[in-house]
C-alpha positions in Angstrom: 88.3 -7.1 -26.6 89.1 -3.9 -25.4 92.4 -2.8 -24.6 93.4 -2.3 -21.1 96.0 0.5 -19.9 97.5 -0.1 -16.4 99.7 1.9 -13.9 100.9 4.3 -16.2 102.0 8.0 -16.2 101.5 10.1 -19.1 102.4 13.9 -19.5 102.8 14.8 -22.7 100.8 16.1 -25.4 97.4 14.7 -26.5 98.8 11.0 -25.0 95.7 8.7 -26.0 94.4 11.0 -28.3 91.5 9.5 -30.4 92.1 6.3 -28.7 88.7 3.5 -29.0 87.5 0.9 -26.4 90.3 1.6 -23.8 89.9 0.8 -20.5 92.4 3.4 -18.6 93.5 2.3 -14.8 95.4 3.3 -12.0 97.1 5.5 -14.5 98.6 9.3 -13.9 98.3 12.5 -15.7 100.7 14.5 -14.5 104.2 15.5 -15.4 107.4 18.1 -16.3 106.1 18.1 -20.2 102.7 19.7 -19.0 101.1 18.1 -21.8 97.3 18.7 -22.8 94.5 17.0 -24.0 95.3 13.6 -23.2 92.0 12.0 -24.6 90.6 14.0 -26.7 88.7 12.8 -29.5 88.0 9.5 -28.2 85.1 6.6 -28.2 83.9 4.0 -25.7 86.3 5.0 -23.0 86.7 3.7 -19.2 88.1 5.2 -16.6 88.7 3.8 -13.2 91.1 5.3 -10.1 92.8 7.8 -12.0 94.9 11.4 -11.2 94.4 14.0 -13.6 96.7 17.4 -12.8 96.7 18.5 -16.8 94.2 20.6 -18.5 91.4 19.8 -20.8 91.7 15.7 -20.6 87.9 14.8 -22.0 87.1 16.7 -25.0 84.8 15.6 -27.9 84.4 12.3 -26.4 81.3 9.8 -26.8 80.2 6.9 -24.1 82.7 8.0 -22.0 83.3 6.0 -18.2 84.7 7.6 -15.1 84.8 5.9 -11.5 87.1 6.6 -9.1 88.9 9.4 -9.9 90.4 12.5 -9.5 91.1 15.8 -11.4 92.7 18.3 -9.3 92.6 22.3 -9.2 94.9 22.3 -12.0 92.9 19.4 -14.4 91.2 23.0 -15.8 88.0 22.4 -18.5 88.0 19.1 -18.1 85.2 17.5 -20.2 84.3 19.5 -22.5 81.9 19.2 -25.8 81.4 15.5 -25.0 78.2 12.8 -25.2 77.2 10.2 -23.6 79.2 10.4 -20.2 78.9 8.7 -17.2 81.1 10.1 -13.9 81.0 7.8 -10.4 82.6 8.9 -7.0 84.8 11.0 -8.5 86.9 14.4 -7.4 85.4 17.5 -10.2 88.1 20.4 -8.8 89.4 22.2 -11.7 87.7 25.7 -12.9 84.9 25.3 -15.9 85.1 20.8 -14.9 82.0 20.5 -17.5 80.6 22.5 -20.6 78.5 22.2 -23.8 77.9 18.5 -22.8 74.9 15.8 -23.4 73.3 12.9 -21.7 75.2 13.2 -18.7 75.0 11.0 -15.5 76.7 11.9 -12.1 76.7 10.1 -9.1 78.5 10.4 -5.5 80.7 13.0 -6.9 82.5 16.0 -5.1 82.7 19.2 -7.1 84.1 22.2 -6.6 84.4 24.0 -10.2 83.5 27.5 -10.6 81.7 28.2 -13.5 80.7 24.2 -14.5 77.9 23.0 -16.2 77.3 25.8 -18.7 75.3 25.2 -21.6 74.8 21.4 -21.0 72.1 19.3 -22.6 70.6 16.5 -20.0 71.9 15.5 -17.0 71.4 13.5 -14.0 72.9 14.4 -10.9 72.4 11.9 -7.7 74.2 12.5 -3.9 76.5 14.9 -5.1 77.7 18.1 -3.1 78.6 21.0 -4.9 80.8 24.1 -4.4 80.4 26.7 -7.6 79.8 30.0 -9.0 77.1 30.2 -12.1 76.1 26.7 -11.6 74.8 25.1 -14.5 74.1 28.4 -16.5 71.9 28.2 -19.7 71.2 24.1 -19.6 68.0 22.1 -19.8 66.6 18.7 -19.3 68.5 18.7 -15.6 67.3 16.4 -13.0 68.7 16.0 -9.6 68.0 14.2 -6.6 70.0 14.5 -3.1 72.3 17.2 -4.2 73.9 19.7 -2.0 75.0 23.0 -3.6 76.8 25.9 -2.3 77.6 28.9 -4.2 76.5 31.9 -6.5 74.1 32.5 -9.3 73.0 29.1 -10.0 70.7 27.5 -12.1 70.4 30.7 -14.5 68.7 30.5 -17.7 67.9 26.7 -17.3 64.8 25.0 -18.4 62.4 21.8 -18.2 64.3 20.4 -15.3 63.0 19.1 -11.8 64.9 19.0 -8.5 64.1 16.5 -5.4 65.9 16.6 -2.0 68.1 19.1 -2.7 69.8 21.4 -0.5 70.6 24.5 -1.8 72.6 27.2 -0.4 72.5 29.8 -3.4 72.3 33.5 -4.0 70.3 34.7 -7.0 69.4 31.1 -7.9 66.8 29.9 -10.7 66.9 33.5 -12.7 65.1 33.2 -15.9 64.6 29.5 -15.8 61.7 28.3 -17.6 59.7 25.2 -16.7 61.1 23.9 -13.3 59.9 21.9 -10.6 61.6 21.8 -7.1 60.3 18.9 -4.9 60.9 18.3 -1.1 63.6 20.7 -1.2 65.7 23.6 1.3 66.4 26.7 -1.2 68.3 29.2 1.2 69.3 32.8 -0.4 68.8 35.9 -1.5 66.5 37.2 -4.4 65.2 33.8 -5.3 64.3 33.1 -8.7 63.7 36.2 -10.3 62.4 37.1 -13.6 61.3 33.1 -14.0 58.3 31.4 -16.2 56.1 28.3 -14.8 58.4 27.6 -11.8 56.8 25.5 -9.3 58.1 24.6 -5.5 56.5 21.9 -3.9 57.0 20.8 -0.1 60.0 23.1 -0.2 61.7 25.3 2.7 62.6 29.2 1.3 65.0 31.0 2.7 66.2 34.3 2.4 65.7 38.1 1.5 63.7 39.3 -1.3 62.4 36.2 -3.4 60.4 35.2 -5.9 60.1 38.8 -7.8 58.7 39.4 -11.5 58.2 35.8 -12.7 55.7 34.7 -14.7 53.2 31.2 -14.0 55.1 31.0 -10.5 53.8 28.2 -7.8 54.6 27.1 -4.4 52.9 24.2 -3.1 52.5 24.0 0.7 56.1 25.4 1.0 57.5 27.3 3.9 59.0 30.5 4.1 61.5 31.5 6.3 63.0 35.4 7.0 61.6 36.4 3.6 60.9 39.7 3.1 59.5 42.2 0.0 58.5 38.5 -1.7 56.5 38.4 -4.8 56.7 42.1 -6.0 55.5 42.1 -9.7 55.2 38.4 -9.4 51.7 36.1 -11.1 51.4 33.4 -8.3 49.3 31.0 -7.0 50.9 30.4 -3.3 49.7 28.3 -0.3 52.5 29.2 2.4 52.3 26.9 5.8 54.7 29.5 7.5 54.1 33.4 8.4 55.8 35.7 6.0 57.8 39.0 7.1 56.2 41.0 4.5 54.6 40.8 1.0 55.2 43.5 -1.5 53.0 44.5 -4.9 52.2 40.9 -5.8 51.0 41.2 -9.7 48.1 38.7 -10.0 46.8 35.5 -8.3 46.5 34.2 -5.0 48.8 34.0 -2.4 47.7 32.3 0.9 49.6 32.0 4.2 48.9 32.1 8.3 49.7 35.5 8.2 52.0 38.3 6.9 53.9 40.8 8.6 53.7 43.7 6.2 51.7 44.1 3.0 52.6 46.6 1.2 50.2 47.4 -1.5 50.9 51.1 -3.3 50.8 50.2 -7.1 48.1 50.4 -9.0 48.8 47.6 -11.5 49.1 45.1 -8.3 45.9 43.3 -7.9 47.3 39.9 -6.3 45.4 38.7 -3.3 46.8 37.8 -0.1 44.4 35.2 2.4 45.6 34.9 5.2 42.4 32.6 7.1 44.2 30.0 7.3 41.1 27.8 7.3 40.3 28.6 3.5 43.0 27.4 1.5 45.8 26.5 3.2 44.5 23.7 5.3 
């Protein structure tokens, strides 16, 4: 049976380190001896209405539980290196919350960590919002539904991921990612996905100056566009836009078709993207 810890307040160094089948509740981490690393090391691991104001509590953990919880501003790098977690309607506030992780699952959680999610391997993300700078950097195998970001430079570097219902709120998002599919989404921001291979938005709102430049294998499916400008320069497409476009600059190769287009500016040589704009031909 696995051993149950209750109402207890620990602040000293490494405190359950490489403790097995614990169930942890209703317990602090906080206190005068500042200790760190409280569960480091660990296995099979539940956590349920907790405080964390230490640094680095989660590292090198497997099947790893958390519900209910909170890690403050000061809970720094909190799960770190770890497998197999799970993380339920819980507080994500400290800087750097979640690196060089696997098999991830996040749901109803509130996260405002700059820097979190580098470098992590699988992950599922449900009705979470989001507050962060370099969001996610250099991870794969993502798949979110019903998330609400805000912030800078996310989603760099990712790959194979797909994104549904999202709300996104992000400048210079989706920069050399690679295999990505956003669904049914709002991206809002400016230069959009730059430098990207076989990135595909379906049923999607786009927002912002400037996007969707130099990528490689790009789609949008029946997407709108809204107050963008200088889109697709040096960019391979295959576009049906529903909405008029400000202006359209230098697109590479393919076919890009909307209602109309504001500007097109066409004064390379190399650019030999086509631009419809009768409605009636492919965009019905």
């Amino acid at each position: 049976m696995s051993e149950i810890v209750v109402h207890k307040e620990f602040d000293e160094e490494r405190a359950l380190y490489g403790a097995q089948d614990l169930t942890v509740k209703e317990c602090r981490f906080d206190g005068p001896a500042d200790g760190e690393s409280a569960l480091k090391e660990s296995r099979d691991i539940k956590v349920e209405n907790c405080f964390f104001n230490l640094r680095y509590p989660f590292w090198h953990d497997r099947k790893l539980k958390i519900e209910n919880s909170e890690m403050t501003e000061l809970c720094r790098a909190a799960l770190w290196y770890s497998e197999e977690v799970e993380i339920i309607n819980t507080k994500l506030h400290g800087i750097k919350a979640l690196r060089e992780c696997g098999q991830v699952k996040m749901k109803g959680c509130d996260i405002l960590s700059p820097e979190f999610g580098w470098s992590v391997r699988g992950m599922e993300m449900e009705d979470c919002s989001v507050q962060s700078e370099y969001f996610m950097m250099r991870s794969d195998h993502l798949c979110f539904r019903n998330v609400d970001m805000k912030g800078k430079y996310s989603f760099q570097y990712i790959e194979d991921s797909v994104f549904e219902n999202c709300r996104f709120d992000t400048k210079d998002a989706f920069w050399h990612a690679k295999n990505v599919t956003v669904k049914n989404s709002v991206v809002k921001g400016e230069y959009l996905a730059w430098y990207c291979e076989n990135v595909t938005f379906e049923n999607c709102k786009i927002v912002g100056t400037q996007p969707l430049c130099y990528c490689k294998g790009l789609r949008l499916i029946q997407c709108e566009m809204v107050d963008t400008d200088l889109c697709f320069e040096k960019s391979e497409v295959e576009a049906t836009v529903t909405t008029p476009v400000d202006s359209i600059k230098n697109p590479l190769l393919g076919t890009i078709c909307v209602p109309s287009v504001g500007e097109l500016i066409m004064d390379d040589p190399e650019a030999r993207g086509k631009v419809v704009t009768h409605k009636k031909s492919c965009c019905a």
